[in-house]
N, C-alpha and C positions, 0 to 999 in steps of 0.2 A: 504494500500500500504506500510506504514511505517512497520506495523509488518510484513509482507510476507518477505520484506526485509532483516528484522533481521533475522528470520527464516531461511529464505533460507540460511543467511551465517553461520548457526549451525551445527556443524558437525552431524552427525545421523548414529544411530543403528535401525535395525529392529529384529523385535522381532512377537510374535504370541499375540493378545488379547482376551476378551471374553468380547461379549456386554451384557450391564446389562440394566437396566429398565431403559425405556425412560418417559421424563416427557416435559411440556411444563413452557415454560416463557410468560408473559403475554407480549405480543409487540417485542417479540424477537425471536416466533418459537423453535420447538421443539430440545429438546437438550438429548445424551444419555450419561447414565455413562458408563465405559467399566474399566477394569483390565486387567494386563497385570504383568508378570514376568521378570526382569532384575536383572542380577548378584547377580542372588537369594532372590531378595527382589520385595514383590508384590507394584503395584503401582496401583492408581487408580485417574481416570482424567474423563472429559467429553468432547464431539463436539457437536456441532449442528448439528441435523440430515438431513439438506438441503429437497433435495430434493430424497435421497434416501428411497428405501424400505427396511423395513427391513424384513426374513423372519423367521418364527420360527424354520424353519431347518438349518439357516446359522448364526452361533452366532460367528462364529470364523474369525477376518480378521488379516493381516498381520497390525502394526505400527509402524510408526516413531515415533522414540524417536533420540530428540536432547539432544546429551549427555551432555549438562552440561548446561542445563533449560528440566528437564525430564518432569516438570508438564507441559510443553506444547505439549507431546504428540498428534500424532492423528492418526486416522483411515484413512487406504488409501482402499476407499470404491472400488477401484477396481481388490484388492485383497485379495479377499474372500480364507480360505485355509480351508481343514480337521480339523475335531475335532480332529483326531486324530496324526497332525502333532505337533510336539512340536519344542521349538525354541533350541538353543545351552544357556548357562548357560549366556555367555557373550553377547546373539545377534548374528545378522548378522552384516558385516561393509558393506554389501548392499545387495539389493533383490536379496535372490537366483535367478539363473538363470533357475532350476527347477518351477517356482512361474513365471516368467517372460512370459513364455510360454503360463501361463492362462490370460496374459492380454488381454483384450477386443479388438477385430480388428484382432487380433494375433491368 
């Protein structure tokens, strides 16, 4: 609760990631690495992979990145985009509206 908190009051950029090999924690559940590109400079972080699937045709999701704690990136599993979409150099200052369209329900 204390971190969702801090979190939530972080500003954020989104950006396009590519998930990388998934591995397991002993008592903690499975966790993936992913990369991602911001203002030119490649970054790389991990999530816990809950309870998502992942598929081997979908490596690419939109992320939140809090711009000033970036290592706490993460994967918004509900926006899945094109390999072939790439992000703008600086991010988005929020989810395109185009992207918004694909969310679930919607």
């Amino acid at each position: 609760m204390i971190f969702e908190n801090y979190y939530s009051s972080l500003e954020e950029n989104y950006t396009i990631g590519v998930l990388g090999e998934k591995y397991r924690l002993p008592n903690q559940g499975s966790r993936i690495n992913f990369h991602f590109y911001y203002w030119g400079e490649k970054f790389q972080s991990d999530n816990f992979l809950g309870t998502n699937e992942i598929s081997k045709d979908q490596l690419t999701y939109l992320i939140e990145v809090p711009i000033k704690d970036i290592k706490k990136s993460r994967i918004l599993w509900d926006y899945p985009v094109p390999d072939t979409l790439k992000a703008p150099y600086e991010g988005w200052e929020e989810i395109p509206a185009f992207l918004k369209k694909r969310e679930v329900g919607n």
